[in-house]
C-alpha positions in Angstrom: -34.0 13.6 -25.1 -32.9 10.5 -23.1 -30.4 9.5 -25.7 -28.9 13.1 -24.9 -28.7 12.4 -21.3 -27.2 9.1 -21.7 -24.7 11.1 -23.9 -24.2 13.6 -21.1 -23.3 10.8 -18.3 -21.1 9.4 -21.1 -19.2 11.6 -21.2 -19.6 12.8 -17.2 -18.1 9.3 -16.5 -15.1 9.5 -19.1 -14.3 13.3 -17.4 -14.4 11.8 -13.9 -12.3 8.7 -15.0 -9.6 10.7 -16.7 -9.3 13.0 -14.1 -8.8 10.4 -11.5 -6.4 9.3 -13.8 -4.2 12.0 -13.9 -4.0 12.1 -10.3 -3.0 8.5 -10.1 0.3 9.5 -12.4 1.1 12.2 -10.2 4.7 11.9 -10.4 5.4 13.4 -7.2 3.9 10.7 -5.4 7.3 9.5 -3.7 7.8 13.3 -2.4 4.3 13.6 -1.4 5.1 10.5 1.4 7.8 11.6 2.4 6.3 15.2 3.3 3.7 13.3 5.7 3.6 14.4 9.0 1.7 13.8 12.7 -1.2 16.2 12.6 -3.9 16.3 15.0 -6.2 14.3 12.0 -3.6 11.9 12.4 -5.8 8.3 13.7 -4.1 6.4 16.1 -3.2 2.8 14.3 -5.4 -0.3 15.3 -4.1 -1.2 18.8 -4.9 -5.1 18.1 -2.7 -5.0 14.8 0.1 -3.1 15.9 0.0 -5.5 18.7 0.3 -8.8 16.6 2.8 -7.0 14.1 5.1 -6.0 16.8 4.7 -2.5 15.0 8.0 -0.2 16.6 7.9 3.4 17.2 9.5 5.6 14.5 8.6 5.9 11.3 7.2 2.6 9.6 5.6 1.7 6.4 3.4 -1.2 6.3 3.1 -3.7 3.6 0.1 -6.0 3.3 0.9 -7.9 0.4 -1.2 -10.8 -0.9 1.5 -13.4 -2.2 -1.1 -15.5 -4.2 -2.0 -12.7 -6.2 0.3 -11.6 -9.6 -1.4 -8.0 -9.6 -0.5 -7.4 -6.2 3.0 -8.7 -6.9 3.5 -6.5 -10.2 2.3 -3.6 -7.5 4.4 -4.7 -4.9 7.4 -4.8 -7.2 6.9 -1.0 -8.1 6.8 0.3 -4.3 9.9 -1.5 -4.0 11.7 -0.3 -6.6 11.1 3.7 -5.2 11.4 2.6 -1.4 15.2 3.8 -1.4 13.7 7.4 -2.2 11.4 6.9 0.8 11.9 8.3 4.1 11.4 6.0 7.2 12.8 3.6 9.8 11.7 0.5 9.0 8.8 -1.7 6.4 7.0 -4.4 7.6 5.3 -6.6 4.8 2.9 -8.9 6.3 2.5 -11.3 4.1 -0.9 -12.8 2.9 -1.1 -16.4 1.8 2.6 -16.9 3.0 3.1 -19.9 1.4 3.3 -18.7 -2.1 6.3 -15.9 -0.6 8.1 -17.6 -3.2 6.6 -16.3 -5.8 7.8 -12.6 -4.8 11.5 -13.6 -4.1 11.6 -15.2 -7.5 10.1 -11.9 -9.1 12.4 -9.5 -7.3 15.2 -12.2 -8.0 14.2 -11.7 -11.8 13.5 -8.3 -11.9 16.9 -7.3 -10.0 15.5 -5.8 -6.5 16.4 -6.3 -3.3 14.6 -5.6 -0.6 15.6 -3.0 2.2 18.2 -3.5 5.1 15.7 -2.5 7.5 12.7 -4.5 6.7 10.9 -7.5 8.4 8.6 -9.6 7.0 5.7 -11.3 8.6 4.1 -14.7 7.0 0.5 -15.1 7.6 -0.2 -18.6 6.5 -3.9 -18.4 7.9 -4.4 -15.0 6.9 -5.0 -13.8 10.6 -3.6 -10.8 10.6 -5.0 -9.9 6.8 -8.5 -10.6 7.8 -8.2 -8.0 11.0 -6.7 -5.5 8.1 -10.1 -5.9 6.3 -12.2 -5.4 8.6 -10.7 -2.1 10.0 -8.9 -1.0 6.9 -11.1 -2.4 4.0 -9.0 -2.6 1.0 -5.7 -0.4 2.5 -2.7 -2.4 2.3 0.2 0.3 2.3 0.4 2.2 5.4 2.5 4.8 6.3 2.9 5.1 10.2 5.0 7.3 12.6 4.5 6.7 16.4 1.6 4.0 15.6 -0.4 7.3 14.1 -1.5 6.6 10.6 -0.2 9.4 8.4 -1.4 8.3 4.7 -2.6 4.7 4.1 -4.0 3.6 0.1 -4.8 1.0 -1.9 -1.5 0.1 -3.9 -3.8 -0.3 -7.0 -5.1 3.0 -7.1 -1.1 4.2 -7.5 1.4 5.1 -10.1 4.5 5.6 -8.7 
């Protein structure tokens, strides 16, 4: 009887994880942004942050991007090569561990993208502004903002462009 259970959740967990799975590779992911709106569910954006970002009005996507790490790099390098099919004013990459910046110009260097005209990045050598992210986003790091309202924000690791 218990090995029949185990069985059960076995295969409960691989149902669950391949679902979730097939979500992730929604390929209309890039149209799905670009459909966001202001609702009335729409939370007002962290005063404090949009504060130290300078965060404009319009619509904005935010970036936190940790430069020390190569996953978040390799997922970094993926948003930016659909951002020209994205709708919105302006992206701000704040970026973690600033010092190792490098690393991401030499990638998109390699990898042949650019990133867009209208973009501003901010370096975060002590990791300031990343640590206020934390504690008020948890593990959020792409943010999709229209008059300082949060209209979708995720963890770029849970997406497949």
């Amino acid at each position: 009887m218990q090995k029949l259970i185990n069985n059960l959740i076995r295969v409960f967990i691989i149902g669950i994880f391949c679902c979730s799975c097939t979500r992730l590779k929604d390929k209309s992911f890039v149209d799905k942004l670009n459909a966001f709106s202001i609702s009335d569910t729409s939370h007002v954006f962290s005063a404090d942050v949009s504060e130290t970002i300078k965060c404009p009005q319009g619509r904005n996507f935010l970036y936190v991007l940790d430069a020390s790490c190569s996953v978040c790099i390799a997922n970094y390098l993926q948003f930016i090569k659909k951002v020209e099919e994205l709708r919105f004013d302006s992206l701000i990459v704040v970026a973690r561990e600033s010092y190792d910046f490098a690393k991401v110009e030499y990638y998109l260097k390699e990898t042949g993208l650019k990133h867009p005209q209208n973009m501003r990045i901010i370096m975060d050598p002590k990791n300031n502004i990343y640590n206020e992210f934390v504690n008020i986003y948890f593990d959020h790091n792409l943010f999709l903002l229209e008059n300082k309202r949060i209209l979708f924000s995720v963890n770029t690791y849970d997406v497949q462009y």
